[in-house]
C-alpha positions as CSV (number, residue, x, y, z in Angstrom):
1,X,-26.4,-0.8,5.7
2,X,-22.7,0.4,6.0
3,X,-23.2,3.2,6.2
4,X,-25.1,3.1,9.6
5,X,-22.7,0.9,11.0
6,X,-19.8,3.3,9.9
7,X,-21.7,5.5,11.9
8,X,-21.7,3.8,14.9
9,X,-17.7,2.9,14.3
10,X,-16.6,6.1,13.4
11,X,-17.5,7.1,16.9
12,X,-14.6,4.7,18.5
13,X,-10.9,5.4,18.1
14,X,-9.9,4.5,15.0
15,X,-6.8,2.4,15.9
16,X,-9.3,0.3,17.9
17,X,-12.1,0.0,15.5
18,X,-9.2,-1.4,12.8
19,X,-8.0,-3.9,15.5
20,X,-11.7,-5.1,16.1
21,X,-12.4,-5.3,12.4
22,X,-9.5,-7.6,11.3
23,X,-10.2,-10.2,14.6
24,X,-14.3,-9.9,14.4
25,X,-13.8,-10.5,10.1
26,X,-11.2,-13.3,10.9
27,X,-14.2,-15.1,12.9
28,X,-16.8,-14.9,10.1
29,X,-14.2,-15.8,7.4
30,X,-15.3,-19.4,6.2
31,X,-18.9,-17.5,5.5
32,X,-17.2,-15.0,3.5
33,X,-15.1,-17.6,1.4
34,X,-19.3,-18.8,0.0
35,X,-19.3,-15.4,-1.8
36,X,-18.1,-16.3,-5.9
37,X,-14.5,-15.3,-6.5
38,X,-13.7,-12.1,-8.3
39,X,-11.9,-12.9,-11.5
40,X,-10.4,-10.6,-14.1
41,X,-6.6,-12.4,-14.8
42,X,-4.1,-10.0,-15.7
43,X,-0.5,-10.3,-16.0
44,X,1.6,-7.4,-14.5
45,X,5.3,-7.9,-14.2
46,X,5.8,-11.4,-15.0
47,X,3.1,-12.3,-11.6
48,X,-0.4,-13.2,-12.6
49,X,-2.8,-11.2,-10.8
50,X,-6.5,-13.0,-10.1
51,X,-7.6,-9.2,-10.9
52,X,-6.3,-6.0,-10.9
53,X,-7.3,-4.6,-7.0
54,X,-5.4,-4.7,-4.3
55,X,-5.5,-3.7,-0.3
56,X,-2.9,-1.5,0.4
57,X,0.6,-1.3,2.7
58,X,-0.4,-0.1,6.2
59,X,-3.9,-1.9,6.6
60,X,-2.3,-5.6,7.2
61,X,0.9,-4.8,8.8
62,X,1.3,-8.2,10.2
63,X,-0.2,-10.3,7.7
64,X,-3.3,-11.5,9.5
65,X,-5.7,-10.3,7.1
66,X,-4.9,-12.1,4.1
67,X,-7.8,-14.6,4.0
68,X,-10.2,-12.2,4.8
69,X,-8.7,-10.1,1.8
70,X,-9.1,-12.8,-0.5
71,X,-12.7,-14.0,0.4
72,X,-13.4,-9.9,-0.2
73,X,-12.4,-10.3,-3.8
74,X,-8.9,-8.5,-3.4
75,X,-6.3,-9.8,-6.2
76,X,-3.1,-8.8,-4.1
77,X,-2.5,-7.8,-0.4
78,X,0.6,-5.5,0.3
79,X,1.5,-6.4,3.7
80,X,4.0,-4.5,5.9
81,X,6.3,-2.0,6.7
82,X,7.6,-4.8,7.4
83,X,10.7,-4.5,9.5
84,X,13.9,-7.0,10.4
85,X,12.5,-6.5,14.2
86,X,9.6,-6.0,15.4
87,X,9.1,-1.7,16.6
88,X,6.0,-0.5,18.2
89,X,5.7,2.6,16.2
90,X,5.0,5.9,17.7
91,X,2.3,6.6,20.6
92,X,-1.4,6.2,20.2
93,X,-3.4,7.8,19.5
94,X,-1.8,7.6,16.0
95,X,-4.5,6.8,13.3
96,X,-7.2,9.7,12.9
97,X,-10.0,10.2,10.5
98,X,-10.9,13.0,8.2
99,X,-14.9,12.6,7.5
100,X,-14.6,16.4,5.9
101,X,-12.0,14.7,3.8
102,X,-12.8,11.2,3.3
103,X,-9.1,11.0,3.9
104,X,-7.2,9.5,6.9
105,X,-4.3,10.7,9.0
106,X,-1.5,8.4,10.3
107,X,1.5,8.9,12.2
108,X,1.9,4.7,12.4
109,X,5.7,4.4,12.5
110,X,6.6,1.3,11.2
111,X,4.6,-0.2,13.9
112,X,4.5,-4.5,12.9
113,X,5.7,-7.8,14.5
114,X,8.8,-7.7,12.7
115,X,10.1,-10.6,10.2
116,X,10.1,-13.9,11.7
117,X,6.4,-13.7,13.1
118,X,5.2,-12.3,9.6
119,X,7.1,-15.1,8.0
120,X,5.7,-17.9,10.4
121,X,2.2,-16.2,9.0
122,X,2.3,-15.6,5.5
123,X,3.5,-19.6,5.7
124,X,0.3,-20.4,7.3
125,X,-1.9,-18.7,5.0
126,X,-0.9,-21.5,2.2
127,X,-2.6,-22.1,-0.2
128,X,-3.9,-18.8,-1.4
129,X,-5.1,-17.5,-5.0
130,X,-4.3,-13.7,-3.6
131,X,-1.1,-12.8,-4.3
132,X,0.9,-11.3,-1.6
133,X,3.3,-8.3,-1.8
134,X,5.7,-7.1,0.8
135,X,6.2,-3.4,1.7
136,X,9.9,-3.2,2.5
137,X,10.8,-0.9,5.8
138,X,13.6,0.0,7.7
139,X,13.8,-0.1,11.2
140,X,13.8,3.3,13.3
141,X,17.2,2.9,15.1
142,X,18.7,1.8,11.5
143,X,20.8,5.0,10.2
144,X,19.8,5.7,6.8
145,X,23.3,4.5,5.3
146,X,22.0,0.9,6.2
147,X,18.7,0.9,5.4
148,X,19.9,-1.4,2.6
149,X,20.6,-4.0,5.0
150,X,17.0,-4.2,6.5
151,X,15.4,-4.3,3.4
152,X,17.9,-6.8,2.1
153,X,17.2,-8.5,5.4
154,X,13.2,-8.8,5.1
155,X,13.7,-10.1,1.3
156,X,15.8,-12.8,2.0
157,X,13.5,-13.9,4.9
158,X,10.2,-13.4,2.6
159,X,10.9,-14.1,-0.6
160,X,9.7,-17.7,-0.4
161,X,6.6,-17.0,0.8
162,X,5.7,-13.6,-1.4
163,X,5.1,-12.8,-4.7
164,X,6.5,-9.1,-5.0
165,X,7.9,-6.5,-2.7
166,X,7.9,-3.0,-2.7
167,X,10.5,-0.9,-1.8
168,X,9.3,1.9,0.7
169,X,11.4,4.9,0.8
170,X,8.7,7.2,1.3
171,X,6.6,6.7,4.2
172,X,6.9,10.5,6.1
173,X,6.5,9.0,9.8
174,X,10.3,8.0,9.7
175,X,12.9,10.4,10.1
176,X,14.5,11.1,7.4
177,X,13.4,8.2,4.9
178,X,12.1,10.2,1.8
179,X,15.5,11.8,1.1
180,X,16.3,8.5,-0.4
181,X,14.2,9.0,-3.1
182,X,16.8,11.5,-4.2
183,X,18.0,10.1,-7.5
184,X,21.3,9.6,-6.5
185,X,20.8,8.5,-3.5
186,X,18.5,5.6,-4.8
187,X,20.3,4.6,-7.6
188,X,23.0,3.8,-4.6
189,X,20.1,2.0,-2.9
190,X,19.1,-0.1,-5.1
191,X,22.7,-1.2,-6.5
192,X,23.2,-2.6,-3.1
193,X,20.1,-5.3,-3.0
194,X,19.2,-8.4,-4.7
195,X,15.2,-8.8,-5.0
196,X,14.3,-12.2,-5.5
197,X,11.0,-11.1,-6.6
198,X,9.9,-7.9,-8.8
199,X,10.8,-5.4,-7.2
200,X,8.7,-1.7,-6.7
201,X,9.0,1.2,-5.4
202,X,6.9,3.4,-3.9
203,X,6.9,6.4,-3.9
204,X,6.1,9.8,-2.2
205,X,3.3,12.1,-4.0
206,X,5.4,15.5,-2.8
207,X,8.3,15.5,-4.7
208,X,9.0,17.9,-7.8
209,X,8.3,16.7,-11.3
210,X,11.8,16.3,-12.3
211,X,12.1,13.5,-9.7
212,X,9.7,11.6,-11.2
213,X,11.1,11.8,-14.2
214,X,14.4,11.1,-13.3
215,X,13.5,8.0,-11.5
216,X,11.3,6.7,-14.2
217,X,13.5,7.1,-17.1
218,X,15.9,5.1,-15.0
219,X,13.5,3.1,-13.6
220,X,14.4,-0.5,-16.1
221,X,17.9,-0.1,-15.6
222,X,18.1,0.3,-12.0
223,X,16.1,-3.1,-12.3
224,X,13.0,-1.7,-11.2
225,X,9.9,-3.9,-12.0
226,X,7.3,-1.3,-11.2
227,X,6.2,2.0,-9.2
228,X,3.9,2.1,-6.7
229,X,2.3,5.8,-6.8
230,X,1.6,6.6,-4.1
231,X,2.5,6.4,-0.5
232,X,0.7,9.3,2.1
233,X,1.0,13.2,2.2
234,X,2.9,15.4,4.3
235,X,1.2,18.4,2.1
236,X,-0.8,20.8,4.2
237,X,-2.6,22.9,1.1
238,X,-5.9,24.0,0.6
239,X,-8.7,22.6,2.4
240,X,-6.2,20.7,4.2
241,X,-4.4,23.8,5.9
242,X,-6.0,23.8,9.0
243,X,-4.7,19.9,9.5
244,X,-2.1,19.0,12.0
245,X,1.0,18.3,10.4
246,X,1.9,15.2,12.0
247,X,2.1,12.2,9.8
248,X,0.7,11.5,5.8
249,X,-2.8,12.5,4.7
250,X,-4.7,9.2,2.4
251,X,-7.7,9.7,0.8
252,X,-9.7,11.5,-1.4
253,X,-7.6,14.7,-1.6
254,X,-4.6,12.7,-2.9
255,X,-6.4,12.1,-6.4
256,X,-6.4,14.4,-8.8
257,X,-2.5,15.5,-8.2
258,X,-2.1,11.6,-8.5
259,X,-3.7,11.8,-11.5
260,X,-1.9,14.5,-13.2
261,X,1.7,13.3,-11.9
262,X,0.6,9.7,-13.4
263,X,-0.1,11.6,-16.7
264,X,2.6,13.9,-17.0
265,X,5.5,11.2,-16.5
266,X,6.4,9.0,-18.9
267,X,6.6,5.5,-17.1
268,X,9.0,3.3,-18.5
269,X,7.5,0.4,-15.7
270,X,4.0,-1.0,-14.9
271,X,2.3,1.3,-12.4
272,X,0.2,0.3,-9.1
273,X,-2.1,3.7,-8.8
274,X,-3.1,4.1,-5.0
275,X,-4.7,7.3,-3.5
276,X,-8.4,8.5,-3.3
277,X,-10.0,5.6,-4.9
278,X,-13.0,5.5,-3.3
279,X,-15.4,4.5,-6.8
280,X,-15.1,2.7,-9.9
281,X,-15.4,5.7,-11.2
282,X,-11.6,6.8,-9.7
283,X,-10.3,3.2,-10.5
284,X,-11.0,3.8,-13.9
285,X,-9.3,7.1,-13.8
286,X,-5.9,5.4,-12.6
287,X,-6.5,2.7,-15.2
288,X,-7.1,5.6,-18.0
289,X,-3.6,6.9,-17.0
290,X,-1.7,4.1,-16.9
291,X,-2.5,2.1,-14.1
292,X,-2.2,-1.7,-14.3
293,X,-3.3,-2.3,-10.9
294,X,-5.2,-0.1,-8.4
295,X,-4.5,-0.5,-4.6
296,X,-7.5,0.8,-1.6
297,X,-7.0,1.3,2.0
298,X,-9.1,4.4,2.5
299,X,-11.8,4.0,0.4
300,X,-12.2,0.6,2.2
301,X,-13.0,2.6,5.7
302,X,-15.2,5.2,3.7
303,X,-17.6,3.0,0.9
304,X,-17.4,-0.2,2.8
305,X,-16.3,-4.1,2.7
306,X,-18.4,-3.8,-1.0
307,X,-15.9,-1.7,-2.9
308,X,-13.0,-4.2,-3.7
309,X,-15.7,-6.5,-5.8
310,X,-17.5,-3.5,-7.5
311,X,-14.0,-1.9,-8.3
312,X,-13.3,-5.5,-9.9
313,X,-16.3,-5.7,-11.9
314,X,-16.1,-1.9,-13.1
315,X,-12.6,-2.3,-14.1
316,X,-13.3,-6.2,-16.0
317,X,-12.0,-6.3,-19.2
318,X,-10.7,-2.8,-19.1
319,X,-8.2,-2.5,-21.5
């Protein structure tokens, strides 16, 4: 049945085809809420989790979604960039598929409402059993020697009305952004703010080895809660050489180097494994290397509105 219809959308823009899904789902919401929660608690931390999947940063920028995310069986929603004030983003077109690939391409830009209409929103949505985490971006016109402020900014404004955020340095569709993932350079960072939630950070999938390293055997004392691995691609290898080189690749080809950098690190932090998962099969791959949580924005446009609840019931009582 989905697969028809993803025929028919994958024939529209897909920008447009997102805006139509989130306001057409919104309607129908009250008959998606008679489906039977999705339940596998799990404590990941020190925030109990009504089950280990979660919708990604990027696919409810402005928090509009979140009902709709819960009634789907998602445990967590990661809302954002979200940004001190609000930025359109770059040009559309800016969102393209990758059937070949079962990957996406976006060049988004930050693009959100900014942090008093998302705050007004995630209010509204009250009372919820999803918990809510919030992706932490900088605006584009804030030099990289204040990003702290922004994100300060956005976690002082949100942290009533959020369970976690996640720090994201490493986004490629802002200039200059992933050179603070530079271990000096974040330890700087992340002296200067004050989470009052856990606290992630997400990370890019292209740096070298040693970075990953560094960060995670620092991880705890920088007072890191958690990584989120991992943000988008700026890689252009392989079968994806012949891509245009504008913005970060999600998907299916981000797996298995996900995989291997998940295994090869020793994490000193719980882990949120994002990239590719479009199966149980793959969400059990990420729980197998360390994963506590998984996270899905692609495979949600390739298998379907299905996937979060089989995900959940393949990964139940997983240990």
């Amino acid at each position: 049945m989905y697969g028809l219809l993803r025929q028919l959308l994958f024939r529209v823009d897909s920008e447009t085809v997102h805006e139509w899904v989130v306001s057409g789902t919104n309607l129908v919401e009250p008959l998606l809420r008679r489906l039977p929660p999705a339940d596998d608690p799990v404590e990941v931390a020190g925030v109990s989790f009504p089950n280990r999947v979660g919708l990604a940063a990027g696919f409810d920028k402005n928090a509009r979604w979140i009902r709709v995310a819960e009634a789907l069986g998602f445990g967590h929603i990661e809302i954002g960039a979200v940004t001190p004030r609000p930025q359109p983003g770059h040009p559309r077109p800016r969102l393209f598929r990758l059937p070949e690939h079962k990957a996406l391409r976006n060049r988004m830009g930050f693009n959100n409402d900014g942090l008093e209409a998302i705050k007004i929103r995630l209010q509204n949505a009250r009372p919820r059993r999803i918990r809510v985490g919030v992706n932490l971006g900088k605006n584009a016109d804030t030099p990289l020697e204040k990003a702290a402020d922004d994100y300060q900014q956005v976690m002082d404004g949100l942290w009533h009305c959020s369970d976690y955020f996640s720090l994201n340095i490493s986004s490629p569709n802002t200039e200059g952004l992933r050179s603070l993932s530079q271990v000096d350079t974040l330890q700087a960072l992340l002296a200067q703010l004050k989470p009052q939630r856990p606290l992630f950070l997400k990370l890019s999938p292209d740096e070298e080895i040693e970075t990953y390293q560094a960060i995670a055997s620092h991880a705890r004392e920088w007072g890191l809660a958690g990584i989120v691995f991992s943000n988008t691609t700026a890689r252009r290898e392989g079968p994806l050489s012949s891509v245009d080189t504008l913005g970060g690749i999600s998907g299916a080809p981000l797996l298995e180097r996900n995989l291997d950098l998940l295994r090869r690190v020793r994490w000193t932090v719980p882990l949120i494994g994002v990239g590719g998962i479009l199966s149980g099969m793959d969400a059990m791959r990420y729980r197998q290397a360390g994963a506590e949580l998984v996270q899905i924005y692609t495979g949600l446009i390739y298998a379907g509105p299905t996937l979060p609840r089989h995900l959940v019931r393949v990964m139940k009582g997983c240990p």
